[in-house]
N, C-alpha and C positions, 0 to 999 in steps of 0.2 A: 555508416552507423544507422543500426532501425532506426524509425522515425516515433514516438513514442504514440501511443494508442490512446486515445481517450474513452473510457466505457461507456457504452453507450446509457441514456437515462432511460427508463421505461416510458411507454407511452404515456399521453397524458400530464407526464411530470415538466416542473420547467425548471430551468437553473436558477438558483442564487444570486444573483448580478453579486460577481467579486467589489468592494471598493475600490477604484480608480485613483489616478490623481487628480480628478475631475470629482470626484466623489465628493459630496457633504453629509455632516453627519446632523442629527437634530437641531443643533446650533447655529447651524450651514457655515460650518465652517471646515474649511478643504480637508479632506483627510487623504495621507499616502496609501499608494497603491500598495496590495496586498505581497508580500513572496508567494511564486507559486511552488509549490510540494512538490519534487519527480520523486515519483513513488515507486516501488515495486513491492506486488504479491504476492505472498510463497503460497502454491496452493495446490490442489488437483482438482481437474473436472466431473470426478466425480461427487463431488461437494461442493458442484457452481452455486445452489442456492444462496449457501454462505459467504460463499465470493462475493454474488450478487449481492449482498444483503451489506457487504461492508463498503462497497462501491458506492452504495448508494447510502449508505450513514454520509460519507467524507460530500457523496456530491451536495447533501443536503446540509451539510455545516455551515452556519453560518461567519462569514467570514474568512474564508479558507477555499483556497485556489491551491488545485494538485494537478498533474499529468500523470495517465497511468501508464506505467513503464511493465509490467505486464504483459503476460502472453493469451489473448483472448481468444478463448474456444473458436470463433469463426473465421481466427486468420492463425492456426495454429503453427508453431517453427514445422519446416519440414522434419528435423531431424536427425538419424543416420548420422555418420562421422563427425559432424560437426555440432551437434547437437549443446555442447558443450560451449563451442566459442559462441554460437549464438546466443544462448543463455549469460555468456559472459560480457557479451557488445550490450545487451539488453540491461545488467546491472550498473555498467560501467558509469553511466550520469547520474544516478538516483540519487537523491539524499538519505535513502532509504530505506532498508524490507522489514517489508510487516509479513508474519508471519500468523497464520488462522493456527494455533496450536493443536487443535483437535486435528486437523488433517494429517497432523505429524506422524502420526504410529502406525497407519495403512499405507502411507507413502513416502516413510522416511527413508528411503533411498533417494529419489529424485528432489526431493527437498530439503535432504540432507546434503546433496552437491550444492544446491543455491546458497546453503546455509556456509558451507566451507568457503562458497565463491565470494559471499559478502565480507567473509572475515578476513579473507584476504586481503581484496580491498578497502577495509577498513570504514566500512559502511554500517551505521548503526541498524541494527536488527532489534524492533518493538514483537515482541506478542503479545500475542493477543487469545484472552481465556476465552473458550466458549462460551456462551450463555447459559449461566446459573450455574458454572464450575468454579472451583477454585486451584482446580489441579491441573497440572499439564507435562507432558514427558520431559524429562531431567535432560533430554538435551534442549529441548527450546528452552530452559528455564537457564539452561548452564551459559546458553551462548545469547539469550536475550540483553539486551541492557539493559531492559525496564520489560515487566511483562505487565500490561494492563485490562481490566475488564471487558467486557463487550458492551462498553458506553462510549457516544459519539463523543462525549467531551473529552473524556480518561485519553481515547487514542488519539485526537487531534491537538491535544496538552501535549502526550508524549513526543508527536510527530514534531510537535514547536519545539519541544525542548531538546531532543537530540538528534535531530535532522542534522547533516553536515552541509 
């Protein structure tokens, strides 16, 4: 099984320290450690910005620890014949795909087999609307279980709430 990818942060940025079970909170008193999110991306590279851009919404959330399950531009699948099972070891842990709904309609072929792969598996699939859209193509919207805004809260609500 891939080993799951964590994206990297931009320079300059630094992580969130997750709450531990070592953790205190204003009262100092103990608070439990966080769940962490395995996550995966539906996406294409060519609309990394917005990749990037929601990588780094989740890394900056407060209180919220995820693994990106993901296929990152700089260690791309080979793929050729297998292109498929690998795509499908890669979903196989997640609690979850998010889907950038804008990317859907210029590459909903290969997004569309992620999208059938997750269903399969019974993996809840959140979209997620562009920014300052409220529309998205009638297949993400048909197989989403929740589609939500392009707010760090809205998808890290969704992700708490229908993560499996």
């Amino acid at each position: 099984m891939p080993k799951p990818v964590i994206a990297a942060r931009p320079v300059g940025t630094h992580p969130v320290r997750p709450a531990t079970a070592n953790s205190h909170d204003a009262q100092g008193e103990s608070m439990p450690a966080l769940k962490t999110y395995d996550l995966f991306i539906a996406h294409a590279w060519t609309y990394g910005d917005e990749y990037y851009r929601l990588v780094n919404m989740l890394n900056s959330a407060s209180f919220f620890t995820w693994q990106n399950y993901s296929v990152p531009e700089h260690d791309q699948l080979p793929g050729g014949a297998r292109l498929g099972e690998q795509l499908r070891n890669r979903l196989r842990p997640v609690s979850a795909l998010l889907i950038l709904a804008g990317m859907y309609v210029n590459h909903r072929e290969w997004i569309g087999h992620e999208l059938d792969m997750a269903l399969e598996m019974r993996k809840p699939i959140i979209g997620i609307y562009p920014w300052g859209q409220e529309r998205a193509p009638k297949r993400v919207v048909e197989t989403a279980r929740v589609m939500v805004g392009w707010n760090t809260n809205s998808i890290v609500a969704a992700i708490r709430q229908y993560s499996v």
